[in-house]
Structures are given as structure tokens and as C-alpha cells.
N, C-alpha and C positions, 0 to 999 in steps of 0.2 A: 399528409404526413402524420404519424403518430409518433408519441411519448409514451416512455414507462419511465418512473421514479420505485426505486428500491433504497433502504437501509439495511446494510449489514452491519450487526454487533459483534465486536471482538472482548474479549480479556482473557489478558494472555498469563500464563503462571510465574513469567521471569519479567523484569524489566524490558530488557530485550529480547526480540524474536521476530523472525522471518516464518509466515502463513500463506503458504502457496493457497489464493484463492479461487485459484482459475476452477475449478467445477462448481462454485458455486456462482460467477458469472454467466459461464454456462448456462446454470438454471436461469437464471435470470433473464439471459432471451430468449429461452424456450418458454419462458411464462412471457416474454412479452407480445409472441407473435411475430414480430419483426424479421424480418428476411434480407432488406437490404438496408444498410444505415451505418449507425457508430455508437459504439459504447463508451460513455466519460466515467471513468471509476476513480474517484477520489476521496485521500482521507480526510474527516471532517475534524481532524482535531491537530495543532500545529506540533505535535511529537508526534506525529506518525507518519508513513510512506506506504504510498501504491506506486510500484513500479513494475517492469515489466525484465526478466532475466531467467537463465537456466535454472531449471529444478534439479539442483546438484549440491549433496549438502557442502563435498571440499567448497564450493564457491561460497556459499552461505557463509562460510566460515572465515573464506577470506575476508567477505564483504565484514564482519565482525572487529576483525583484527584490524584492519583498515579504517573500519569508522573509529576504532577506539585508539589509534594514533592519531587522527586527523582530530578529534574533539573527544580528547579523555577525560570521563564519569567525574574521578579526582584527582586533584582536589578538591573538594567543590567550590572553596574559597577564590579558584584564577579564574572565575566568572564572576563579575559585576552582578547581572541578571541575579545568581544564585543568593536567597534571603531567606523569601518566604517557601519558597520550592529549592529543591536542586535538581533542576534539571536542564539546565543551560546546554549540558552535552548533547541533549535529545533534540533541541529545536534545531539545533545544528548539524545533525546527525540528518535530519527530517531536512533541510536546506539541500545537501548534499545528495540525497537516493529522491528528493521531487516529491511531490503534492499529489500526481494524478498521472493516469495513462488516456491515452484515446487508443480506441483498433475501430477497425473497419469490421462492417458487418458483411458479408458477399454469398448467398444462398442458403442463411441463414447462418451462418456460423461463424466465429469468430476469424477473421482473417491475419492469424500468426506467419510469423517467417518458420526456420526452423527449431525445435527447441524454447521457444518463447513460451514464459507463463508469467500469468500476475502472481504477484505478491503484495503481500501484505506486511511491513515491517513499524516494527511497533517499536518505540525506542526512550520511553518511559509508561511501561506496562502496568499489570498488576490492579486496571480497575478500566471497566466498559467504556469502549470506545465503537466511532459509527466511519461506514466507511459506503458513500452516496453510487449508485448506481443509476446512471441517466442514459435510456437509449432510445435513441431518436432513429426515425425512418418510414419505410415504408413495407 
């Protein structure tokens, strides 16, 4: 069995934003050789999200509209959390879209249903974050 570890860096230009990553995972097991196995792709910073959903901006946008009912920016004051930072909307934002995907790896590529891609959703942006690539296999 073999291992690849990768780092991908983001910064994004808005606070929030959804970054369809999937070609650059892609590279990633074509750099690792791996043929049969799984790729764990997760964000390394607790305001951020890898998940896995349609490349379609209407959804993107619902997805927007919806996080920012369920855990809205401001006030920033109805967050405890919110002092030194404000971003209490973001960890929660980050709770709700998940930590990390896994896919399978099957003749070397990644093994999607239909319409499936990662993303990358960033939900207090605007300075360099990392996002881990770990694919195990053979």
C-alpha cells in the first residue's frame, strides 16, 4: 500500500465562496500514481468546508442564502464566540457543509456518482488557507 500527502492553498477575494476543486484533486492522483484506493480531502482550518455537490451556480447560491439564514454574519453581537474575531457565523456555517469528503479511487480515477464535484467553501475568507489531500492505495 502507498501514501501521497498534498497541501492545497486557497485565499479567496470575498469572505465567502464556493471553489470547485475537483481538477485540482484530479492532479493530485495523477501525481500520485495510485490506481485503486481513496482520497480524504479536508479543510484544515475550522471556517472552512470540503464537500462534495453539483457544479451549478443557482445551487451555489442557494447553498449562500441558506447558510446565511441558518447562521447570519450580523449582528455580530448574538454570538457569545464573537470578541476578538467575528466570525462565529463561519464555524457554523463550516459545522453544517462538513470538514471533509472521502471518494473511492477505481482505475485510477476518481469514482463519482452523477454530477458530483468537490468543493471548496470558504466561509471567513480573504487570507491563505490549506486544504489536506491524503490518498491511500495501491
Amino acid at each position: 500500500m502507498r501514501s501521497y500527502r498534498k497541501e492545497l492553498w486557497f485565499q479567496t477575494k470575498q469572505r465567502r465562496e464556493f471553489i470547485n476543486i475537483t481538477p485540482e484533486i484530479q492532479a493530485c492522483l495523477a501525481e500520485s500514481g495510485i490506481k485503486e484506493g481513496f482520497v480524504l480531502c479536508n479543510a484544515m482550518h475550522i471556517t472552512a468546508s470540503v464537500f462534495i455537490n453539483d457544479n451549478e451556480s443557482g445551487l451555489h447560491h442557494d447553498f449562500e442564502v441558506w447558510l446565511e439564514k441558518l447562521a447570519p454574519e450580523k449582528p455580530y453581537s448574538q454570538y457569545r464566540h464573537n470578541g476578538y474575531e467575528d466570525n462565529a457565523d463561519a464555524h457554523l456555517k463550516r459545522t453544517v457543509m462538513g470538514r471533509e469528503v472521502v471518494v473511492a479511487v477505481t482505475n485510477g480515477r476518481l469514482d463519482f456518482g452523477p454530477w458530483e464535484q468537490i468543493f471548496y467553501g470558504e466561509f471567513d475568507g480573504k487570507r491563505k488557507k490549506r486544504v489536506l489531500v491524503k490518498i491511500i492505495g495501491e
